[in-house]
N, C-alpha and C positions, 0 to 999 in steps of 0.2 A: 378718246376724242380724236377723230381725223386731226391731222395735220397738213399743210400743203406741201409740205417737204414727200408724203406720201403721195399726192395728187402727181407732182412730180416724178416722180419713179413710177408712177404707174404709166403716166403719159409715154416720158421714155423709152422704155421699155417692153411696152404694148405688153404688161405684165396685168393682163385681164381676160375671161374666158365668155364666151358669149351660148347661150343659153336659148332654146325654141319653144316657145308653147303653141298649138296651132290652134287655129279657129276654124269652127266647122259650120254648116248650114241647120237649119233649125232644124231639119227631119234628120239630122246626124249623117247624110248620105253625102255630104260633098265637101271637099277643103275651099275655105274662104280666105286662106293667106293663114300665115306667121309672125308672130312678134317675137322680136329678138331678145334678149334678155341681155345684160352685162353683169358680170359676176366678179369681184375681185377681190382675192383671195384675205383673210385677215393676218396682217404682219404677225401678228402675236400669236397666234394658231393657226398653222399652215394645213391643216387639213379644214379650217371654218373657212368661210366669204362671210366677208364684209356685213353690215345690216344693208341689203338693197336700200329700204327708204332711206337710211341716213344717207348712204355715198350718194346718190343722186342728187339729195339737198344741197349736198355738200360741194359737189361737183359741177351743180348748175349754177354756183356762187361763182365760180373759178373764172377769169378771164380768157382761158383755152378751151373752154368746156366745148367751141367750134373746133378747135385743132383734134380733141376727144373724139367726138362724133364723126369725123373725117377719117379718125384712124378704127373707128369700130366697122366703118361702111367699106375701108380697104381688106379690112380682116376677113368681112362676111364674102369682100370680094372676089379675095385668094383662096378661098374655098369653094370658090360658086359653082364649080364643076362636081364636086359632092353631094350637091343640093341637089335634091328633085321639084324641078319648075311646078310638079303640078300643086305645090304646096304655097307657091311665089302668088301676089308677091311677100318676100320679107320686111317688114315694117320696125323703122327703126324710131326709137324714140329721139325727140328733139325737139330744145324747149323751141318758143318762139321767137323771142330775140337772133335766134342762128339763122333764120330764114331769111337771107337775104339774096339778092340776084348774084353777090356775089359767092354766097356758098353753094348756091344752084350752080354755077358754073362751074367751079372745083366737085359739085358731083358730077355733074356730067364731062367733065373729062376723063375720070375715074372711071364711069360707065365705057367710054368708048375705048381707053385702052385698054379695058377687059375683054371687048367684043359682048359687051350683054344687053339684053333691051331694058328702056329703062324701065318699064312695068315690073321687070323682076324684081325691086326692091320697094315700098313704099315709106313713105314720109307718115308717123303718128305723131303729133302735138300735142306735147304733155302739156297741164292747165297749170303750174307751179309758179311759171315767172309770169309776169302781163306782157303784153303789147305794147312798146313803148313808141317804136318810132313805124306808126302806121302804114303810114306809105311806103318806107322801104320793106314792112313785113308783106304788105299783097302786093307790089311787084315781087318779090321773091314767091308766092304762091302763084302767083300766075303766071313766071315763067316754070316751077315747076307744074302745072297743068299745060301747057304750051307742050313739054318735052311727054305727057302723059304719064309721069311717075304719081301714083295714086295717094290721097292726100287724106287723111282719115284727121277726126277731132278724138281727142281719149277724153272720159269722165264729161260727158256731155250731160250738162247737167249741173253743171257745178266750174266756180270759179268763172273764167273769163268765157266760157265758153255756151253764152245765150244766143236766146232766138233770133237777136240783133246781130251777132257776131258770124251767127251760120247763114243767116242772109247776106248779108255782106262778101262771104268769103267761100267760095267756089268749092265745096269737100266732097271726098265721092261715099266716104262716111264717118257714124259718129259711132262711139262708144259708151253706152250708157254707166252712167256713173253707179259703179255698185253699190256707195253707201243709199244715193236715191232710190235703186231698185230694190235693196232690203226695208228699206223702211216705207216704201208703197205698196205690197207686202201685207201690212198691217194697219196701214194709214190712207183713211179716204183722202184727206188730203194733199199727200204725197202720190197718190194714187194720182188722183186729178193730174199733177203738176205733169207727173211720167207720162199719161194722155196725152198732154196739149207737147208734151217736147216730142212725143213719136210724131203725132200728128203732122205738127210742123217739120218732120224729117222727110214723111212720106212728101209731102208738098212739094218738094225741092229733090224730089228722087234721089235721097241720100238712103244707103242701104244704112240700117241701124245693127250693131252687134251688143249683144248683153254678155258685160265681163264678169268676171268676180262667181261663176256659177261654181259654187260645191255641192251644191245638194240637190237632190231627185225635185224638193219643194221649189229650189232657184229657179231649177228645167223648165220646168211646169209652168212657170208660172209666166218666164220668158218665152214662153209656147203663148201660152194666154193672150200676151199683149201683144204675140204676132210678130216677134224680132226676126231679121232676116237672117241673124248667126250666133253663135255662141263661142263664149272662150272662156276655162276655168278649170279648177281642180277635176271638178266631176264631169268633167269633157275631154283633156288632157291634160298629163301632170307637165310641166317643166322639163328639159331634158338636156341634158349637155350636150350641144352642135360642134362648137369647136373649142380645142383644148387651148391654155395660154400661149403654148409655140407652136399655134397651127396659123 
């Protein structure tokens, strides 16, 4: 079981590796950005990482899980001359709650003492915690659209993230929820649902990305329904970006 004595050391320390899967364009010919991965290492077996899903859970309980995220966007930052732009931008996960105009501010300071624009990195919205204090979450999304750092919805489809919530909320795109896309798949009515959520993407000129692809049948099938990008095992594996003392 996690403990926060380890959230601590980890915090500290910046004793965590960050990780890249890229997304590509549905005919496989173009990069459509990067998501970052955080990886951190298991105390107990120094050659394992952590369970991703648990430490996230675990980490977005945390009161510093902003101070986290701050120090993963400096790590990607200190390396950003290694990075090749045409892969940008890199998209970092972050619940909702962290979105506020004042963590918009502490990144874009972060951007300028770098020298980078801020399109090189973008903001993804995991669906895990809700939306609690509204108003402060879309002024912080609309100043980060003010500064143009690209603002994506993950698992669209699922959780807080409805047709109500995407109109509302200015995103440049959404991530279709891979358990939805497997089970539409097989399911007219799932089928349906996947429809009317594309539909309502295309409407709002939100580029839509299908996650979660492993198989030649996922491809395909997110070919079918016309998504504008892809990201997944059988697209691209995971890769280590930067090491824990990078």
């Amino acid at each position: 079981m996690l403990k926060n004595t380890h959230f601590q050391f980890v915090l500290q320390n910046n004793h965590f590796c960050l990780f890249e899967q890229k997304q590509w364009s549905i005919d496989l010919s173009t990069p459509m950005g990067t998501e970052i991965l955080i990886r951190v290492p298991d105390p107990h077996h120094k050659t394992e990482y952590l369970s991703t899903i648990e430490w996230i859970h675990f980490a977005e309980q945390q009161p510093q899980i902003e101070l986290l995220t701050l120090k993963i966007i400096e790590k990607l930052l200190r390396n950003a001359h290694k990075l090749d732009p045409v892969f940008a931008p890199y998209y970092i996960n972050v619940p909702p709650p962290v979105i506020t105009c004042a963590f918009v501010n502490q990144l874009k300071l972060r951007l300028d003492q770098a020298g980078i624009p801020y399109n090189f990195i973008g903001i993804e919205l995991t669906e895990r915690l809700p939306v609690l204090d509204v108003n402060a979450f879309q002024l912080g999304a609309d100043a980060l659209q003010i500064l143009g750092i690209p603002l994506a919805l993950d698992d669209y489809g699922q959780g807080y993230a409805t047709m109500h919530f995407l109109k509302d909320l200015k995103v440049d795109r959404v991530k279709i929820d891979r358990t939805l896309l497997r089970l539409a798949k097989n399911n007219h009515t799932e089928r349906l649902t996947l429809l009317s959520l594309l539909d309502f993407a295309t409407e709002f000129n939100v580029e839509v990305i299908a996650e979660g692809i492993e198989t030649e049948t996922d491809y395909q099938f997110a070919c079918h329904l016309k998504c504008d990008g892809l990201q997944g095992y059988h697209i691209d594996l995971p890769k280590m970006l930067i090491p824990i003392d990078g």
